[in-house]
C-alpha positions in Angstrom: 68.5 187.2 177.2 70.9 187.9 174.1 69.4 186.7 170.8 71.2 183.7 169.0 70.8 183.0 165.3 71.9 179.1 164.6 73.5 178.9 161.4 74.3 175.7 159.7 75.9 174.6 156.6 77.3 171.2 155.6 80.7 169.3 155.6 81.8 167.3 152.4 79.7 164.9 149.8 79.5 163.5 146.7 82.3 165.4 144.4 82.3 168.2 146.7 85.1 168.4 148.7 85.2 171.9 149.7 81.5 172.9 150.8 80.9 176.8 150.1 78.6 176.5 153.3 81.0 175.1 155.7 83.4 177.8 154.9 80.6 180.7 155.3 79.5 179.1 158.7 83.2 178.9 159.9 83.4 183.0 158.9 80.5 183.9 160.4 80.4 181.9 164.0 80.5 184.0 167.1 80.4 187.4 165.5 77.4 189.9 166.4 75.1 191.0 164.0 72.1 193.7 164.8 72.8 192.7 168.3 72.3 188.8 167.6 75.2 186.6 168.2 75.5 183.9 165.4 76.4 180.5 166.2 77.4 178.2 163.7 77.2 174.8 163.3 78.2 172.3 160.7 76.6 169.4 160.4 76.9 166.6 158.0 75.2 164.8 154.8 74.4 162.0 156.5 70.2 161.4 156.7 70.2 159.4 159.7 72.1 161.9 161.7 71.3 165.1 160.5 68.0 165.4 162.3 69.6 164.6 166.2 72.5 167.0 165.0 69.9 169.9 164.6 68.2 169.0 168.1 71.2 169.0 169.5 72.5 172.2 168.4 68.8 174.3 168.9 69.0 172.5 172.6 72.9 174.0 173.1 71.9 177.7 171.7 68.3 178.3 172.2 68.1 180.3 168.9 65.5 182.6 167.9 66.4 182.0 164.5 67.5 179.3 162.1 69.1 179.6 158.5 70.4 176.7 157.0 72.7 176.7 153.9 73.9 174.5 151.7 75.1 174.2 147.9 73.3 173.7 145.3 75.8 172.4 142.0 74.5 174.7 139.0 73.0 177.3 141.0 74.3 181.0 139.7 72.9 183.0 142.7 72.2 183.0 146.4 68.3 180.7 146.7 66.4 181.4 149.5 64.3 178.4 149.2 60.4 179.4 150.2 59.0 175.4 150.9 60.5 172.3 152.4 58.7 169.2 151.1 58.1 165.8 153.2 60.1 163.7 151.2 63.5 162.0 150.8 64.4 161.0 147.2 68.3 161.3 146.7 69.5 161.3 143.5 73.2 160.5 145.1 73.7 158.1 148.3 74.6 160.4 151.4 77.8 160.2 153.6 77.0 157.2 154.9 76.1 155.4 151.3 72.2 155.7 152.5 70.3 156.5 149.6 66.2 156.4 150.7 63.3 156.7 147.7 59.9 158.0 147.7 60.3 158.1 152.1 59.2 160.8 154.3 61.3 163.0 156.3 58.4 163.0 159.4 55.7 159.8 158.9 52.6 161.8 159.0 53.6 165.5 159.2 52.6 168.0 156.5 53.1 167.7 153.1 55.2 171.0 152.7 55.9 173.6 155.0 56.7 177.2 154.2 59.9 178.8 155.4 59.0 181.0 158.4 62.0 183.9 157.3 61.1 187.2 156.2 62.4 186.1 153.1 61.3 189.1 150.7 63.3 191.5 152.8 66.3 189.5 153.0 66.1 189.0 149.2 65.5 192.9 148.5 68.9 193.3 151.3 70.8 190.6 149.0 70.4 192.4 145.8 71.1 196.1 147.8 74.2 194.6 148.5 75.0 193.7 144.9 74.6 189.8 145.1 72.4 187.9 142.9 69.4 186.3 144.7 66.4 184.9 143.9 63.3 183.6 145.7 63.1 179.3 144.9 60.5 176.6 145.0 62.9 173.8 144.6 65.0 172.9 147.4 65.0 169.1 146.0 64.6 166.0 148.2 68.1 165.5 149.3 69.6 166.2 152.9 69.3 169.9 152.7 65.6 170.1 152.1 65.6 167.4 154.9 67.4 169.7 157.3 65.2 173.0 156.3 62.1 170.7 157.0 63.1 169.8 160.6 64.1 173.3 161.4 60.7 174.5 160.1 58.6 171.7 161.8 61.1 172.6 165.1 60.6 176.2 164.8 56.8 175.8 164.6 56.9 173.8 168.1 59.9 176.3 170.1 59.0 179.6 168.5 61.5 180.3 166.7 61.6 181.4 162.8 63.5 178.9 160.2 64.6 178.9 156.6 66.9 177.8 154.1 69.7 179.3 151.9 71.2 177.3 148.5 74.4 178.6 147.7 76.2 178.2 144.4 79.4 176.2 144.0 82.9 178.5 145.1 85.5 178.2 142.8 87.3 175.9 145.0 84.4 173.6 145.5 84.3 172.6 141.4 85.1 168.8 141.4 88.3 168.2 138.9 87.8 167.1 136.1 84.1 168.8 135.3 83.7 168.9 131.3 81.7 171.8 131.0 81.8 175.2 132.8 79.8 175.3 135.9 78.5 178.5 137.4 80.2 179.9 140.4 80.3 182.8 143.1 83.4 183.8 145.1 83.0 182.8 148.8 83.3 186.7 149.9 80.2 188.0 147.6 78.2 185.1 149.3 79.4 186.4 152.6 78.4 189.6 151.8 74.7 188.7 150.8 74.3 186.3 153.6 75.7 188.8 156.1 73.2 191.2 154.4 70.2 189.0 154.8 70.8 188.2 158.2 71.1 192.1 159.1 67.7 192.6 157.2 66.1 189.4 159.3 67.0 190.2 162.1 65.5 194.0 161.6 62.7 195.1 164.5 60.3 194.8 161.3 62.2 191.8 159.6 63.2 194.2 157.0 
């Protein structure tokens, strides 16, 4: 059976109107990478419907990986976030103006879960390739730490492995009118480091 790596990212929110992730998913579906065919998959900000959007899309592709992205406002490099946390807190309301505090994302799973990626190697293949990365603890308590703790919790019960990737604002993506400069990477040097990553992931040694 080919291998399938599900990629997500996410659609519009808040003052971003152009999502770096949604762009980097729509670049990247359907091409073949170390032999793995990547199917992407975009799903939105919306808390209530994010989780039956990921079952849907692991049911349609039967992956063997997961990587989410998603973007990260003030971020300077690629995050490859290490630990999903069981909590929604949002700072903003989502899509649908839902804005939960202090709730879980699973009553009565874990606390935290770690990301299940060889993350180390995809971090050294980042930086080979001339992107700034780093290795993060914070993925926050909004949708996207939501989505990378479903994919985890999912991986853990279908075998299959699951992280998540912050991305920093594109250009394109800085909502008008900002006062002060905001950091920024072009949408083709995130390319190339996620492209990179997924090469060194999907390695016979995961890098």
């Amino acid at each position: 059976m080919a291998t399938t790596v599900l990629l997500t990212g996410f659609g519009p929110f808040g003052a971003v109107r152009e999502n770096p992730s949604a762009a980097l998913v729509a670049r990247l579906d359907g091409e073949e990478i170390a032999g793995a065919t990547v199917r992407g998959v975009i799903l939105d900000v919306a808390t209530e419907r994010v989780g039956g959007q990921l079952t849907a899309a692991i049911a349609a592709h039967r992956p063997a990986m997961v990587l989410g992205t998603g973007v990260a406002a003030g971020r300077c490099a690629l995050a490859f976030e290490r630990v999903a946390v069981n909590l929604r807190d949002f700072a903003i309301a989502d899509v649908d103006g839902a804005q939960p505090c202090d709730v879980s994302v699973v009553e009565g799973a874990p606390d935290g879960l770690l990301a299940t990626l060889p993350l180390r190697a995809m971090l050294t293949a980042c930086r080979d390739a001339a992107v700034p990365a780093y290795l993060s603890l914070t993925a926050g308590a909004y949708v996207c730490n939501q989505l990378f703790y479903l994919a985890v919790l999912a991986g853990r019960r279908d075998g299959f492995a699951a992280g998540f990737l912050h991305l920093p604002l594109a250009p394109s993506s800085v909502p008008p009118g900002s006062e002060a400069p905001v950091p920024t990477m072009e949408l083709e040097t995130m390319e190339r480091g996620l492209r990179a990553a997924l090469l060194a992931a999907l390695a016979p040694s995961g890098g």
